[in-house]
C-alpha positions in Angstrom: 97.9 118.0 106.8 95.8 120.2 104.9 93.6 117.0 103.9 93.1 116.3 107.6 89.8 116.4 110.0 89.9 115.7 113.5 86.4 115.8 114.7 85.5 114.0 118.1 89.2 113.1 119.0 88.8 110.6 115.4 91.3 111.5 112.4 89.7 111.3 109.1 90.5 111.6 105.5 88.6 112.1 101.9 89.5 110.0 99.6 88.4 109.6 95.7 87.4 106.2 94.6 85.6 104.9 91.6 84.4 109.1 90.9 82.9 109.1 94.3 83.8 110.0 98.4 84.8 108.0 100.7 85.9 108.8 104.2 88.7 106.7 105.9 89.4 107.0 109.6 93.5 107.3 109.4 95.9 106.9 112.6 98.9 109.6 112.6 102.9 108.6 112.3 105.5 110.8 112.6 104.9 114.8 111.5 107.4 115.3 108.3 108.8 118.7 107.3 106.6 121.6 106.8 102.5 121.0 106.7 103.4 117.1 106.1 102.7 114.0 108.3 103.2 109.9 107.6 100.1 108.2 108.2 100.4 105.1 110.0 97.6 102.9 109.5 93.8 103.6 107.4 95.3 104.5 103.6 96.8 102.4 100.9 99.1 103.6 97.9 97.4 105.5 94.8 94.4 106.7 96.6 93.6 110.5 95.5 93.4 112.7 98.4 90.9 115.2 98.9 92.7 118.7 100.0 90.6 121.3 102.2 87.5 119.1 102.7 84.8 120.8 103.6 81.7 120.2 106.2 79.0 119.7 102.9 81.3 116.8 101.8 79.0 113.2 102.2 80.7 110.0 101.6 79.4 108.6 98.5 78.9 112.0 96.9 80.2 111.9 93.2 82.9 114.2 92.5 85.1 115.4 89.8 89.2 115.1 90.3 90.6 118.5 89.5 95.3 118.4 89.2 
């Protein structure tokens, strides 16, 4: 959940692709254990997500993936 914005009643996500973010509106599944939740639909496997997004983050913005 920590990767999560709700703004406007609309769940969003950052996501890393080609060195650069993207935003993806997601729909919520079931909340797991702890701070986790399935997503049910707007994400595909091995996309890097972005954790504690800020409000200065632009989609398209070039970035630098930090493990």
């Amino acid at each position: 959940r920590s990767s999560l914005i709700n703004f406007a009643g609309v769940d969003r996500v950052f996501v890393v692709k080609d060195g650069k973010l993207a935003e993806r509106i997601i729909r919520q599944g079931r909340r797991l254990e702890g701070d986790r939740l399935e997503v049910a639909t707007g994400l595909e496997p091995g996309l890097t997500l972005v954790t504690n997004p800020t409000d200065r983050f632009v989609p398209g913005q070039p970035v630098t993936v930090e493990r």
